[in-house]
C-alpha positions in Angstrom: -10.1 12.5 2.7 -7.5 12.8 5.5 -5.2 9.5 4.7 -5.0 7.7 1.3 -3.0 4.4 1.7 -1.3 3.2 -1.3 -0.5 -0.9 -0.1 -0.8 -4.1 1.3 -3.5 -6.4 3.1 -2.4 -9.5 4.4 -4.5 -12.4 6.9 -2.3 -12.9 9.6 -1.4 -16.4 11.1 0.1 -16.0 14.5 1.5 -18.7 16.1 2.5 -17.2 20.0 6.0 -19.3 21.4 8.0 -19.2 24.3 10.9 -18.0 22.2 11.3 -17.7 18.9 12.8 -20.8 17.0 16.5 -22.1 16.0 17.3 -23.1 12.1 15.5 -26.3 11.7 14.3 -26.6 15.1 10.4 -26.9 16.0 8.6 -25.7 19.3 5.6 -26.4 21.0 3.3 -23.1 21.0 1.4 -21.8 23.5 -1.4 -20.3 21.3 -2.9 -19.5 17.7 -4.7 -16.4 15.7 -6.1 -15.4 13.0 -6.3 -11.6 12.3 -6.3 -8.9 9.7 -2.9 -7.7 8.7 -0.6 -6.1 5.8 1.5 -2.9 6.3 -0.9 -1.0 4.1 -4.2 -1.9 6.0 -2.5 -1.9 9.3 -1.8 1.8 8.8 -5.4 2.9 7.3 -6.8 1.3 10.3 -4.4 2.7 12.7 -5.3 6.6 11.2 -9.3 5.4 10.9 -9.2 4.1 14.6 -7.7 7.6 15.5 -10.7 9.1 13.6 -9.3 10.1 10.5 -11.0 9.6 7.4 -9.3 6.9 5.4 -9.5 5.1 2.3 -7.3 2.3 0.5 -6.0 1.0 -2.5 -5.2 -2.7 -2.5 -5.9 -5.8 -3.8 -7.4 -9.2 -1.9 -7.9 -12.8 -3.2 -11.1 -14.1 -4.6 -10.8 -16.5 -2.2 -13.1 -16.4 2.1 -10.2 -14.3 3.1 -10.5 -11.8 0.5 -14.5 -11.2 1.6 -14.0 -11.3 5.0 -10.9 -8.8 4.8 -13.0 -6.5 3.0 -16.4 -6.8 5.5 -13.6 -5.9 8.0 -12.4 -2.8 6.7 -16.2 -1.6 6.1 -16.7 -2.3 10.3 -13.4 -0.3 10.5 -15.1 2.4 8.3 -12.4 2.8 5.7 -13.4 3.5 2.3 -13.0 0.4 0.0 -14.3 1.7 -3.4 -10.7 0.8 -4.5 -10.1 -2.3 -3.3 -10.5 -5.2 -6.2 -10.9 -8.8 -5.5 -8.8 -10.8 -7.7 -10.6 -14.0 -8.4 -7.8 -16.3 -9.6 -5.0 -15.2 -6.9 -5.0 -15.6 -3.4 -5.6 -13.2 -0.4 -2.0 -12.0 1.2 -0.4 -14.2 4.1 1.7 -13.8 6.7 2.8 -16.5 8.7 4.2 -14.5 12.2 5.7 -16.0 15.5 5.9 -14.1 18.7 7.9 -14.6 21.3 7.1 -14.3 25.0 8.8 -11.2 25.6 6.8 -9.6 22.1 9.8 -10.5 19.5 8.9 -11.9 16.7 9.6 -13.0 12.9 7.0 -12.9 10.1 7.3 -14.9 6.5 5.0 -13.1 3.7 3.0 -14.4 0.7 2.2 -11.7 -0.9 -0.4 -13.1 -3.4 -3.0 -10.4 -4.9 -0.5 -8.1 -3.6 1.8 -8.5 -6.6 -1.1 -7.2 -8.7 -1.0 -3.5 -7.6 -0.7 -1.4 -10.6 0.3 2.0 -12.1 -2.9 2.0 -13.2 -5.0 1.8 -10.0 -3.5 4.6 -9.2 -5.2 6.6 -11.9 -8.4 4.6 -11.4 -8.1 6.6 -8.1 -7.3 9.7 -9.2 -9.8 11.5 -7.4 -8.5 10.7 -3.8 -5.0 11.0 -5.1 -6.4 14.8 -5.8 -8.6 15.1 -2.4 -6.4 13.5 0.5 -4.0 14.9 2.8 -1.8 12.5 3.6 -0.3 9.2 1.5 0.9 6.3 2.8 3.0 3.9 1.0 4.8 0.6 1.9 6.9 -1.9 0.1 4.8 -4.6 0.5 3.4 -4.5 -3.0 4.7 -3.2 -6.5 8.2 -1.0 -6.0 7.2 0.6 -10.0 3.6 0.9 -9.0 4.7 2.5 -5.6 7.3 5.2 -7.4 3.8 6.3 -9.5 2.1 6.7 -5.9 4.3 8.9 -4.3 5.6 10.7 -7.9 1.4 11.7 -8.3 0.5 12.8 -4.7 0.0 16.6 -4.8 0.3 16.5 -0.6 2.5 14.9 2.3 3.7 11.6 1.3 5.1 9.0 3.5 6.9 5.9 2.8 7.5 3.1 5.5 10.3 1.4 3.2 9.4 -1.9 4.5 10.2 -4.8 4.0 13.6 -2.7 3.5 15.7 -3.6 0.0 19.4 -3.7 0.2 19.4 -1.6 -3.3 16.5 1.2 -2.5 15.7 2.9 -5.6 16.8 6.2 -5.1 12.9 7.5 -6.7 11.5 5.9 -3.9 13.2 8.4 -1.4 12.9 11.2 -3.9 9.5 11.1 -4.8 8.7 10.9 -0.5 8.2 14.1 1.9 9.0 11.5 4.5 11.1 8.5 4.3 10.5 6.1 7.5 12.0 3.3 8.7 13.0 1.5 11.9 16.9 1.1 12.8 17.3 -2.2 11.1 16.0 -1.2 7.9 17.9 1.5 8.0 21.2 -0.6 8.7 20.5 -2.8 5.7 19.7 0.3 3.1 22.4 2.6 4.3 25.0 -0.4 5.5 25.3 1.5 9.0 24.4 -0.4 12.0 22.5 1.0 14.8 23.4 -0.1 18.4 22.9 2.9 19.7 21.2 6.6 19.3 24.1 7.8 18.4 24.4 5.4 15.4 21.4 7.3 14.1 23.2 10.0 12.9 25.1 8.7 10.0 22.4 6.5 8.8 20.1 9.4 8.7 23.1 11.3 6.8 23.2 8.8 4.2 19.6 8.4 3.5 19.3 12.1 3.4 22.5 11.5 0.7 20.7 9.3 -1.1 17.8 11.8 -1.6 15.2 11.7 0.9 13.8 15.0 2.2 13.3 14.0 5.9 13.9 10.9 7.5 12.4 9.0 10.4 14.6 5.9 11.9 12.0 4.4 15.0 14.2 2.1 17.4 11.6 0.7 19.2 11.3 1.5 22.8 13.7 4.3 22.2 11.2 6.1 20.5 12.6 8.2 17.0 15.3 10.0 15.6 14.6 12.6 12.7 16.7 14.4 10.6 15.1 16.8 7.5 18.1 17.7 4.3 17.2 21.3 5.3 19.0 21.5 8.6 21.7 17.9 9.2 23.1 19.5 11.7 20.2 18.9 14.0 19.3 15.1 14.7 16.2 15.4 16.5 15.1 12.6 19.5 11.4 11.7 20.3 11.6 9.3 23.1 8.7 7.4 24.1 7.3 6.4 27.1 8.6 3.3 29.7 6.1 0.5 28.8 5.9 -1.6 32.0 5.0 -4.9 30.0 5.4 -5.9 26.6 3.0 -8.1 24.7 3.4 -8.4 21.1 5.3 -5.7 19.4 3.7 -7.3 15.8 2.4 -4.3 13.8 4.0 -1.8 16.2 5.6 0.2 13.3 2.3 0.1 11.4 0.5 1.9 14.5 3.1 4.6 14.5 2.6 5.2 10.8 -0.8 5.3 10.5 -0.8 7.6 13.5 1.9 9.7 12.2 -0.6 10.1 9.0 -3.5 11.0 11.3 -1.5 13.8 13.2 -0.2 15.5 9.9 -3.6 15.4 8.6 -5.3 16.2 11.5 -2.5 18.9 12.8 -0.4 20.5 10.3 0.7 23.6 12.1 2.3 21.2 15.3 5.9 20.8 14.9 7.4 16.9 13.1 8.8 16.2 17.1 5.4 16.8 18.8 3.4 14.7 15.8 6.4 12.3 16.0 5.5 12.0 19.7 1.7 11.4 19.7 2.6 8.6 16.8 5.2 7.0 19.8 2.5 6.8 22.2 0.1 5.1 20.2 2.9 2.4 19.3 3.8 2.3 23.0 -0.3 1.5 23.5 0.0 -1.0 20.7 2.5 -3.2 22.4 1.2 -3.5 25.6 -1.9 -5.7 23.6 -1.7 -9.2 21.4 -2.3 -9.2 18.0 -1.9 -6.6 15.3 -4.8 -4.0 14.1 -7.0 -5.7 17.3 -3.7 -4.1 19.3 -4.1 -0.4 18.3 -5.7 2.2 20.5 -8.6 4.2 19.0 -10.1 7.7 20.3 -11.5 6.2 23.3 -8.5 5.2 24.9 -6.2 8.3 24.0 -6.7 11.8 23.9 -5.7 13.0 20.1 -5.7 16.5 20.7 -1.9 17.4 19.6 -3.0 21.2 20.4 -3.4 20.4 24.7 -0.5 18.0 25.0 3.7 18.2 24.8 6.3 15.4 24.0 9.6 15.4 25.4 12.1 15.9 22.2 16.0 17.1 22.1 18.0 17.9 19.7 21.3 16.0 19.3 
């Protein structure tokens, strides 16, 4: 197995506005979805669309949402021999509005979510021992996720999302890579980012607060990296001028997931260059509506890291 993910699947309701609404105020929107969401299956999906091979640990309702969520990621071919349906909870929710210009807001139910245990992780014991690459998210059980990443023998990565204000510090221990985009990062290290320059000292801190390398993504920007080995260096991975945004929902998940596939895929490329083929997939995402309907698979983009360079400078 190339990427295990450790998380969250979550139906999406997406209701698409002119502008995102005021306290208290309602709009008139212009549209409505359905789709398959949840950090966690977001990112297996992202990797299996690449072509890696991908499995999945997570937990749907026994309710039409759970079955259907799990004929989809069958048709997406990601294993789901550790997926339980929970017959007295309900499938995860998230209730997202976008924007005209691709912002957007999202509420979560989490639902059979919650249920994600220490012990499915040694139900699964064998992928934990086989995979290359983890994924983890916030989405589900903080104590169950610590296990996760405290188990995996390989590459870890945690997209600590939705960010908490009082990160344990195992979370960012227990990682090889710490991700998260620059307002996560604000509200973990209490260090706003404006600018690419504001990256530094959040990257500083979380690297203070024990994480090994760190990842802050800022969006059309592209992504900052710092590893504790080296903080002299704060490494930019710009990504590429996207003429026209669409939806940016599940952007982050596409650069994850890709991120996965790369390490997996390509371990011997440098972090920038595997940094930079997860930037163009996001950029590919965004350009699309919806979320795991939005991300590019092998078709559409070359994946060969090995026959193609991204711009990256050191700061």
């Amino acid at each position: 197995m190339e990427v295990l993910v450790f998380g969250s699947a979550i139906v999406d309701f997406i209701c698409y506005v002119p502008r995102l609404p005021k306290a208290g105020e309602t709009l008139h929107g212009t549209s409505f979805a359905t789709g398959f969401g949840g950090k966690g299956a977001n990112q297996c999906v992202a990797a299996a669309k690449l072509g890696a091979k991908t499995a999945i640990i997570a937990k749907v309702g026994g309710d039409a949402w759970g079955k259907s969520y799990l004929d989809h990621l069958e048709k997406e071919k990601v294993n789901i021999d550790h997926v339980q349906i929970c017959p007295n909870e309900t499938t995860g929710i998230a209730q997202i509005s976008v924007a005209d210009g691709g912002e957007n807001n999202i509420v979560i139910v989490s639902g059979a979510n919650e249920l994600l245990s220490e012990s499915d992780v040694k139900k699964a014991s064998d992928l934990f021992r086989e995979s290359k690459v983890l994924i983890c998210q916030l989405e589900a059980s903080i104590e169950a996720t610590i296990v996760a990443l405290k188990e995996f023998p390989g590459i870890s990565i945690l997209n600590a999302a939705p960010a908490l204000e009082n990160t344990p510090s195992e979370l960012l221990e227990y990682s090889t890579i710490f991700c998260v985009n620059e307002n996560e990062a604000a509200l973990i290290t209490g260090f706003p980012i404006n600018s690419l320059g504001d990256s530094r000292a959040a990257l500083l801190r979380l690297i203070e607060m024990g994480a090994s390398t760190v990842i802050i993504t800022l969006g059309g920007q592209g992504a900052v990296y710092m590893k504790k080995t080296n903080t002299q260096e704060m490494v930019h991975v710009p990504a590429e001028k996207v003429a026209k945004v669409i939806d940016t929902t599940g952007a982050g998940d596409s650069f994850i997931g890709a991120l996965a596939f790369y390490i997996a895929r390509f371990p011997d490329v440098p972090l920038h260059q595997q940094i930079g083929g997860a930037c163009e997939v996001a950029s590919i995402s965004v350009q699309f509506p919806g979320t795991q309907s939005s991300f590019p698979d092998a078709k559409q983009i070359h994946t060969d890291l090995t026959k193609k360079q991204f711009a990256w400078k050191i700061l």
